[in-house]
Residue frames as a rotation matrix with the C-alpha (Angstrom) as fourth column:
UNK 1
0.816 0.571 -0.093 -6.04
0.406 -0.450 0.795 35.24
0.412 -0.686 -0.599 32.84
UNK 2
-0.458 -0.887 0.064 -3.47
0.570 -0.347 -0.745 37.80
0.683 -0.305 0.664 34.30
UNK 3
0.932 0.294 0.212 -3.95
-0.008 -0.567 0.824 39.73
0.363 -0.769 -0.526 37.93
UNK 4
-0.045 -0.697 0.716 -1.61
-0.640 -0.531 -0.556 40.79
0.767 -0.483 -0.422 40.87
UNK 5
0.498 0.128 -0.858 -0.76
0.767 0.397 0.504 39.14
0.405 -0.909 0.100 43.93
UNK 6
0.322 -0.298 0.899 -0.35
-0.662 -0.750 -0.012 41.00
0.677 -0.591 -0.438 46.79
UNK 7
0.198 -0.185 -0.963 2.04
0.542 0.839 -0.050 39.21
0.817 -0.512 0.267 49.73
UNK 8
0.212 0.105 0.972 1.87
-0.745 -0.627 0.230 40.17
0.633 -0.772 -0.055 53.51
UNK 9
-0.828 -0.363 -0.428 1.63
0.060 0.701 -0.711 38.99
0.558 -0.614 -0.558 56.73
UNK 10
-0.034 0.954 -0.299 -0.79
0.433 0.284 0.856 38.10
0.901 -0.100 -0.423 59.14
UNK 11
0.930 0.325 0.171 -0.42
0.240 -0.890 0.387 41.18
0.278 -0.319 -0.906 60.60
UNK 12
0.471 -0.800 0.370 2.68
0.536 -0.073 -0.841 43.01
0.700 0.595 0.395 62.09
UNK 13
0.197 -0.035 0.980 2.42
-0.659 -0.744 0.106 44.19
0.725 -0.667 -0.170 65.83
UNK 14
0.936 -0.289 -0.203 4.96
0.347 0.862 0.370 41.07
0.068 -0.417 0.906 67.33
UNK 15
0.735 -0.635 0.238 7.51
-0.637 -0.526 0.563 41.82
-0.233 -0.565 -0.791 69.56
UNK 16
0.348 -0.732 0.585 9.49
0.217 0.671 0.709 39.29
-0.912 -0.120 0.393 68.68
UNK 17
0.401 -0.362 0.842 10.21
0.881 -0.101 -0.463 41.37
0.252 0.927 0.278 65.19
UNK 18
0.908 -0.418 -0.002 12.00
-0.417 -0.907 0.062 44.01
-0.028 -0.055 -0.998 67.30
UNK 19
0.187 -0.922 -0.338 15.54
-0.853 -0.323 0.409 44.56
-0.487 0.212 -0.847 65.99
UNK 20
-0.572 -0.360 0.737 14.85
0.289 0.752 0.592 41.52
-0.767 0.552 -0.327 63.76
UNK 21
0.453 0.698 0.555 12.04
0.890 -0.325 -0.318 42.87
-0.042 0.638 -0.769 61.43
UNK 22
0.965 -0.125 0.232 12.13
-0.171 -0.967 0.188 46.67
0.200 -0.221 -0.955 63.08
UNK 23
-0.152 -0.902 0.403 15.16
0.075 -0.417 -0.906 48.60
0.986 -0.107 0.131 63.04
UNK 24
-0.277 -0.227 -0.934 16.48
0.957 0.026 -0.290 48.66
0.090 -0.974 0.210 66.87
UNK 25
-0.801 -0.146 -0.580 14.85
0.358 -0.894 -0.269 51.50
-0.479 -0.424 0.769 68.55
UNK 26
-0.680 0.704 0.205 12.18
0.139 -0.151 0.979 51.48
0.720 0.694 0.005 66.14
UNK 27
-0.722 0.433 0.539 8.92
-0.638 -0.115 -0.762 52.90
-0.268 -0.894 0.360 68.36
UNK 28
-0.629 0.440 0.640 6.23
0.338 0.897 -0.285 50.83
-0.700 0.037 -0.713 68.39
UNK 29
-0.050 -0.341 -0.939 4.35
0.282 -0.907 0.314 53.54
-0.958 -0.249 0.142 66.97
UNK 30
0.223 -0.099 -0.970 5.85
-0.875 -0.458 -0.154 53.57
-0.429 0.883 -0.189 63.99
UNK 31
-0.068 -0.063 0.996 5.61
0.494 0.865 0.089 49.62
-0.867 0.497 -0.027 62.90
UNK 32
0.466 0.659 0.590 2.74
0.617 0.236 -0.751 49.74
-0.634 0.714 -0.297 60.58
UNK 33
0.724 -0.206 -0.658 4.58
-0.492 -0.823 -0.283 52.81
-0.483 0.529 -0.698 58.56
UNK 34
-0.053 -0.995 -0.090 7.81
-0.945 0.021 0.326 50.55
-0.322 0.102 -0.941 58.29
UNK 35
-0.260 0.598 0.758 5.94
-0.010 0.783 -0.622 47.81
-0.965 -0.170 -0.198 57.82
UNK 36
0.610 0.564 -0.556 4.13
0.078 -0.741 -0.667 49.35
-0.789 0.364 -0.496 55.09
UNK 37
0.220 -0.698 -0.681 7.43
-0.881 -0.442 0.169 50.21
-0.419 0.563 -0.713 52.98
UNK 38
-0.877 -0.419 0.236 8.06
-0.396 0.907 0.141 46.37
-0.273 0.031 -0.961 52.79
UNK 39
-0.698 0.651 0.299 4.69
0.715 0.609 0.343 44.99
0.041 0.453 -0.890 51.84
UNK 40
-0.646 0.737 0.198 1.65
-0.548 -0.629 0.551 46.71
0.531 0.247 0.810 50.21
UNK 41
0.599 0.797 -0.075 -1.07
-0.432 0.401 0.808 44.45
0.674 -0.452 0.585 52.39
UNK 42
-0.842 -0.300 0.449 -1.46
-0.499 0.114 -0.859 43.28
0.206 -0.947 -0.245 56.01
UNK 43
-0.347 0.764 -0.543 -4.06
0.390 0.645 0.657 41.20
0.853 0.016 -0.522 57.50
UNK 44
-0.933 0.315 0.175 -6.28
-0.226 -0.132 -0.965 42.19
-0.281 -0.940 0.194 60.51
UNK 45
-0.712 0.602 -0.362 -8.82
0.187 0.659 0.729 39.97
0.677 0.451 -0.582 61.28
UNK 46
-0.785 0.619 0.020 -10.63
-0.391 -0.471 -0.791 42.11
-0.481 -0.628 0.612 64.10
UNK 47
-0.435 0.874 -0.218 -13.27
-0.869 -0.343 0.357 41.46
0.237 0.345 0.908 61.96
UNK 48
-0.485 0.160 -0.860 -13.34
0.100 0.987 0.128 37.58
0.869 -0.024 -0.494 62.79
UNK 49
-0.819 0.079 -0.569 -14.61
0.574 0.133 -0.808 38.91
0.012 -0.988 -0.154 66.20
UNK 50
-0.272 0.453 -0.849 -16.64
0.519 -0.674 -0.526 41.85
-0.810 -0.584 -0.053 65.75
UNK 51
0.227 0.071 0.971 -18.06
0.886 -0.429 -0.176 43.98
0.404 0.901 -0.160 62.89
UNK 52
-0.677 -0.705 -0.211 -16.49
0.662 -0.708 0.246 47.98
-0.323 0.026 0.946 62.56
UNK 53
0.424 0.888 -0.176 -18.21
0.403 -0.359 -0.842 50.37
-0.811 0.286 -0.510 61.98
UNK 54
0.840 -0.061 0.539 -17.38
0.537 -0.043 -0.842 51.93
0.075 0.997 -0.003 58.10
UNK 55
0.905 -0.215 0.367 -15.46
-0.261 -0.962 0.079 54.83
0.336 -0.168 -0.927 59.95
UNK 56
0.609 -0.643 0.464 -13.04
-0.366 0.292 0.884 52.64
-0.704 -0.708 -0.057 61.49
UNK 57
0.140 -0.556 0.819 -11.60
0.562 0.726 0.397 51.58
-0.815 0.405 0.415 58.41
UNK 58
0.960 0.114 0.257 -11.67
0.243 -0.796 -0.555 55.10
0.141 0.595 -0.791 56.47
UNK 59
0.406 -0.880 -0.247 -7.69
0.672 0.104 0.733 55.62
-0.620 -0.463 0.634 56.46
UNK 60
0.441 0.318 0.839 -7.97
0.624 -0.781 -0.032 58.59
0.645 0.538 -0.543 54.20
């Protein structure tokens, strides 16, 4: 059996990764983008609270 693993974090909007994660000065903004470049998946578990509608997750 052969697949991918995909590694992330459980999510990625924690102040305590400014100018230790994020580049000083980095806007908030512009985490997820920088984020992003470093890992291909993220967790958000909004969903543990609430269903979404389809649109809300259309990142297209």
């Amino acid at each position: 059996m052969s697949g991918q693993v995909y590694i992330g974090t459980s999510g990625f909007n924690y102040s305590d990764w400014k100018a230790v994660f994020y580049p000083k000065g980095t806007p908030q903004n512009q985490w997820l983008s920088f984020y992003a470049q470093h890992y291909p998946t993220v967790e958000i578990n909004a969903t543990f609270y609430r269903y979404f509608p389809c649109t809300r997750s259309d990142l297209t």
